[in-house]
C-alpha positions in Angstrom: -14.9 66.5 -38.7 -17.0 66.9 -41.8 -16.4 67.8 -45.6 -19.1 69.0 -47.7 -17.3 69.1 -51.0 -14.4 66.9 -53.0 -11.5 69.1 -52.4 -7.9 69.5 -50.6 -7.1 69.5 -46.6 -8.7 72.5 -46.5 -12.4 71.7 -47.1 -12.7 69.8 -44.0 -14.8 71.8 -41.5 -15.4 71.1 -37.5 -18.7 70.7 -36.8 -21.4 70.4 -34.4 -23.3 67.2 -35.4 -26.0 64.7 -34.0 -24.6 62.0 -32.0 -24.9 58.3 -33.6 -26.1 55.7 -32.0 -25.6 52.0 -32.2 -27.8 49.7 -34.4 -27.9 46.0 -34.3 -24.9 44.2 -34.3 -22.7 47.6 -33.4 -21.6 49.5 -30.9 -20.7 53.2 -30.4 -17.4 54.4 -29.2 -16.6 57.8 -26.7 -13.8 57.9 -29.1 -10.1 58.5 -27.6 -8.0 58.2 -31.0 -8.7 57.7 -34.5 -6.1 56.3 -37.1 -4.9 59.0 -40.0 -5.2 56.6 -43.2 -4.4 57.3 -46.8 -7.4 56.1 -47.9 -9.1 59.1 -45.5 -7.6 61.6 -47.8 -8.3 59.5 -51.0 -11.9 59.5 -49.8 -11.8 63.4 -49.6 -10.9 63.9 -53.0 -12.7 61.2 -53.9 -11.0 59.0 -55.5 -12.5 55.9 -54.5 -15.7 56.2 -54.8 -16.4 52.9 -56.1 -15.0 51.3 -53.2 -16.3 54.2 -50.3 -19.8 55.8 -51.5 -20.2 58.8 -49.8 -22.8 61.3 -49.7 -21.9 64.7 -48.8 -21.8 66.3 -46.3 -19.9 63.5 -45.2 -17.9 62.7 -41.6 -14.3 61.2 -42.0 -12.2 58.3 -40.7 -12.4 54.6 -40.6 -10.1 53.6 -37.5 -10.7 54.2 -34.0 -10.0 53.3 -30.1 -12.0 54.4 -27.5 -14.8 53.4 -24.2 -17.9 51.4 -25.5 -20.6 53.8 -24.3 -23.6 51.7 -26.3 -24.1 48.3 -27.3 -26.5 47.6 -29.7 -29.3 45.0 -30.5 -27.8 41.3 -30.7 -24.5 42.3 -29.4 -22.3 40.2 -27.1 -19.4 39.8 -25.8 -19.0 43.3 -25.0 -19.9 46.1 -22.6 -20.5 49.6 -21.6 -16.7 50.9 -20.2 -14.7 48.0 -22.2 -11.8 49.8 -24.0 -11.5 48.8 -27.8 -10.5 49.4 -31.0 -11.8 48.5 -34.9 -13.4 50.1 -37.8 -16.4 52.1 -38.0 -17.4 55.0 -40.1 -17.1 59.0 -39.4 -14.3 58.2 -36.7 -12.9 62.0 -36.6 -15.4 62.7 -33.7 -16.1 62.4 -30.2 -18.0 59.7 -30.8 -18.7 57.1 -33.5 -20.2 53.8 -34.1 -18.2 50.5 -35.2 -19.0 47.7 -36.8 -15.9 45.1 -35.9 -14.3 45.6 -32.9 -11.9 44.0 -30.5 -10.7 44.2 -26.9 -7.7 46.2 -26.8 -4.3 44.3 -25.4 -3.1 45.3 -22.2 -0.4 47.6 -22.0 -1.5 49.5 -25.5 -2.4 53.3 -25.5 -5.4 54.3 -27.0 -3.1 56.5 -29.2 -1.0 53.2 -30.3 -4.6 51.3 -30.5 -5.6 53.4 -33.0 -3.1 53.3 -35.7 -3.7 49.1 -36.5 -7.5 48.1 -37.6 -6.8 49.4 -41.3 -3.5 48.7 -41.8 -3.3 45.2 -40.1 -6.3 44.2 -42.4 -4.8 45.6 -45.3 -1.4 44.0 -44.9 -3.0 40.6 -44.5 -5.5 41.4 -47.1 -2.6 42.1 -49.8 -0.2 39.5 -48.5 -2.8 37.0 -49.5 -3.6 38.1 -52.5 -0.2 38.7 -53.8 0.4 34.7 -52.8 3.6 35.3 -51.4 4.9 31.8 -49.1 7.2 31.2 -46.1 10.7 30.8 -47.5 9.7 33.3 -50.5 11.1 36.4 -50.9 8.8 39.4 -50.7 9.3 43.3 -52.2 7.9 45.9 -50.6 8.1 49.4 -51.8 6.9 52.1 -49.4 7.9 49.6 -46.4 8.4 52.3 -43.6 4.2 53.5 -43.0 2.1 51.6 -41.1 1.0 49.2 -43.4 4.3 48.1 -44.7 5.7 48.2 -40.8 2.8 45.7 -40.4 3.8 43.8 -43.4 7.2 43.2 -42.8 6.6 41.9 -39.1 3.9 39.4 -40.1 6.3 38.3 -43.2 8.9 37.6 -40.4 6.4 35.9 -38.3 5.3 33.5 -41.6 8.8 33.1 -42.7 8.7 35.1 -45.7 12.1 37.3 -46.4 11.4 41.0 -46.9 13.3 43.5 -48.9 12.0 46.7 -47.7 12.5 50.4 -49.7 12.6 53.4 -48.2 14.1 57.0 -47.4 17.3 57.0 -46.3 16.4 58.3 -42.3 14.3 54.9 -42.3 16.4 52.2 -43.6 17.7 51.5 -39.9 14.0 51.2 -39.0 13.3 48.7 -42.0 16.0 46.3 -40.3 15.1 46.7 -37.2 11.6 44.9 -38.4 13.5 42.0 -40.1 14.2 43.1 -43.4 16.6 43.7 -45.8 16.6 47.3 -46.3 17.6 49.6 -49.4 16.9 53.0 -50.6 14.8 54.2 -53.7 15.4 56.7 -56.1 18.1 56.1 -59.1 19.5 52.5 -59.0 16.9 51.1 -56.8 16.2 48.4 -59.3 20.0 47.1 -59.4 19.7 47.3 -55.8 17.3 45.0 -55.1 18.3 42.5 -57.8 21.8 42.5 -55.8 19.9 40.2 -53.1 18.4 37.7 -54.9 15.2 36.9 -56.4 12.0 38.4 -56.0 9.1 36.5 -55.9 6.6 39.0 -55.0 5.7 42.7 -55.0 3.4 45.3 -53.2 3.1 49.2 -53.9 2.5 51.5 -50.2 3.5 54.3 -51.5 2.4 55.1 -55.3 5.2 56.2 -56.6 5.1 55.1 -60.2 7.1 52.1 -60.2 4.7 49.2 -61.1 6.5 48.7 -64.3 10.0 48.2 -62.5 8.3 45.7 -59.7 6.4 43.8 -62.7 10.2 43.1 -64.2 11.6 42.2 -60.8 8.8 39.8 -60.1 8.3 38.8 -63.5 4.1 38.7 -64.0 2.1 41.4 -63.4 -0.2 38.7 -61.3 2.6 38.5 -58.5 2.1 42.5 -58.0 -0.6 44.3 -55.6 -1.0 47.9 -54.9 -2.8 49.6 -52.6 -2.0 53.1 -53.6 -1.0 53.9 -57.2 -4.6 53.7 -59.2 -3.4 53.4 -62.4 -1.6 50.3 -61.6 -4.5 48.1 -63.5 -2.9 49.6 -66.9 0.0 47.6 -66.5 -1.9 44.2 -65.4 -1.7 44.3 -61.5 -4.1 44.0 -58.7 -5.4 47.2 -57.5 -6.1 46.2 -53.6 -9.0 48.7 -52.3 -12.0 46.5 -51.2 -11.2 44.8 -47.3 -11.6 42.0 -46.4 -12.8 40.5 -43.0 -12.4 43.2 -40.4 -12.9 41.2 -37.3 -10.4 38.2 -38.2 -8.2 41.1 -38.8 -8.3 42.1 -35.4 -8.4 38.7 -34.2 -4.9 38.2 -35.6 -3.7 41.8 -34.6 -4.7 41.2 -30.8 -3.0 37.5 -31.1 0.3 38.9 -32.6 0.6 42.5 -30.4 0.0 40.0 -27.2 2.9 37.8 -28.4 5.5 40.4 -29.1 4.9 40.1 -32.4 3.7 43.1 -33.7 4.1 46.8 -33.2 3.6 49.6 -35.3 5.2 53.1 -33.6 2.9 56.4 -33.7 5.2 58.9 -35.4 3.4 61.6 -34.8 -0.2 63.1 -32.9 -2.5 65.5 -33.5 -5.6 67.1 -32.2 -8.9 66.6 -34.4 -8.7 70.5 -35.3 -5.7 69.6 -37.1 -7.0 67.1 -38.9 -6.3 68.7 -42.1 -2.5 69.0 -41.0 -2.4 65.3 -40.5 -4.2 64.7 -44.1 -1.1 67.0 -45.7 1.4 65.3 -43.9 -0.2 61.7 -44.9 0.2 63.0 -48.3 3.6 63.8 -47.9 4.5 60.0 -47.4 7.6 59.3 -45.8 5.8 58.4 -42.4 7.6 55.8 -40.1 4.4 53.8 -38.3 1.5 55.5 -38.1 -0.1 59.3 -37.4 -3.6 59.6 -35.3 -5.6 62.2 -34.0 -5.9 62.3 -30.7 -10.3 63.4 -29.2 
């Protein structure tokens, strides 16, 4: 899947292209399933530029599971026919090459494997840098998507009380991950304040309210967001950049093995429908994750 302009869904084109191969320290993936993330679409409108170069034509995709088909120079610790799952580059294909990897835990689909690299990197990525501590208590708006469902099982894990918002159809989901659950929309604010005090704040779903989660936190430095780009304006953390990849994993494989940690695929779709899945990612309102299946 390739996209030779800036544009909506609909300038993503199936291609024919050269297979890539694995340079030192990588490997290359027959690819199963890749993850659908927001920042795919972000890159294909390109928004993000500063954070994901890309020069056009460009492929699409970050996250994907798959059978190690080539290892490259000064890898180990892997083989040819190991099933895995990480983050690459250009991971809408039938194959692609990926720079952190890890084993995938028994019992997991490739399908399921493919929704967690980003999103359980970005969910420990902005829990550390919104400095939120076991017996704090944590708001997250957008909490029903992958990287909140993430979020609000590694909060229970570490202690940390979540107050989740989301659509109505979700809020039974929200508890069902440990937290305290309430709806947006008109009144959230009174709402929230209802259960206590909140000590810190992170934006899924960029939805304009970094003003209201700076007044329930109280500083614009106890706020992070990873999707509403204007949020520096009002002094808060714009989250884009990630951090270590393969300690990501590390922790994902540790917690999905333990029971710990399991983020539901809402919904599959082949890679000609790639620009179906970009639309619907848009949309919001996702519960757990959305893949494309190769």
């Amino acid at each position: 899947m390739s996209f030779a302009e800036f544009g909506g869904p609909d300038v993503l084109q199936l291609v024919d292209a050269e297979e890539p191969h694995a340079g030192p320290g990588r490997i290359r993936i027959a690819v199963r399933a890749a993850g659908v993330n927001p920042v795919d679409w972000r890159v294909r409108e390109g928004q993000v530029l500063g954070a994901h170069p890309v020069e056009l034509p460009s492929g699409v995709g970050l996250d994907a599971a798959g059978v190690v088909d080539e290892v490259g120079e000064g890898v180990t610790g892997v083989e040819v026919g190991d099933r895995v799952f990480g983050e690459g580059a250009d991971t809408y294909a039938d194959f692609a090459v990926l720079g952190a990897w890890a084993r995938m835990p028994e019992g997991l689909t490739f399908e399921e494997a493919a929704g967690y690299p980003s999103v359980v990197e970005t969910a420990l990525r902005v829990m550390r840098e919104v400095g939120v501590r076991p017996g704090q208590t944590l708001l997250v708006s957008g909490a029903s998507g992958g990287v909140g469902s993430a979020v609000l099982q590694i909060a229970r894990e570490r202690g940390v009380t979540v107050i989740g918002t989301a659509g109505a159809a979700n809020q039974e989901y929200l508890r069902d991950l440990g937290a305290v659950a309430t709806t947006y929309g008109e009144g959230w604010v009174e709402r929230v304040r209802r259960h206590g005090e909140v000590h810190a704040a992170l934006d899924l779903a960029g939805s304009g309210v970094i003003r209201e989660l700076v007044e329930l936190t109280g500083s614009p430095e106890r706020v992070v967001s990873i999707a509403d780009l204007g949020a520096p304006e009002f002094g808060v953390r714009f989250s884009g950049v990630a951090g270590s990849v393969p300690a990501a994993l590390a922790e994902a494989v540790d917690l999905i093995s333990r029971g710990k940690l399991h983020i539901p695929v809402e919904k599959s779709y082949s890679l000609a429908e790639a620009a179906s899945a970009h639309i619907d990612s848009q949309a919001g309102h996702t519960r757990g994750r959305r893949v494309l299946v190769i």
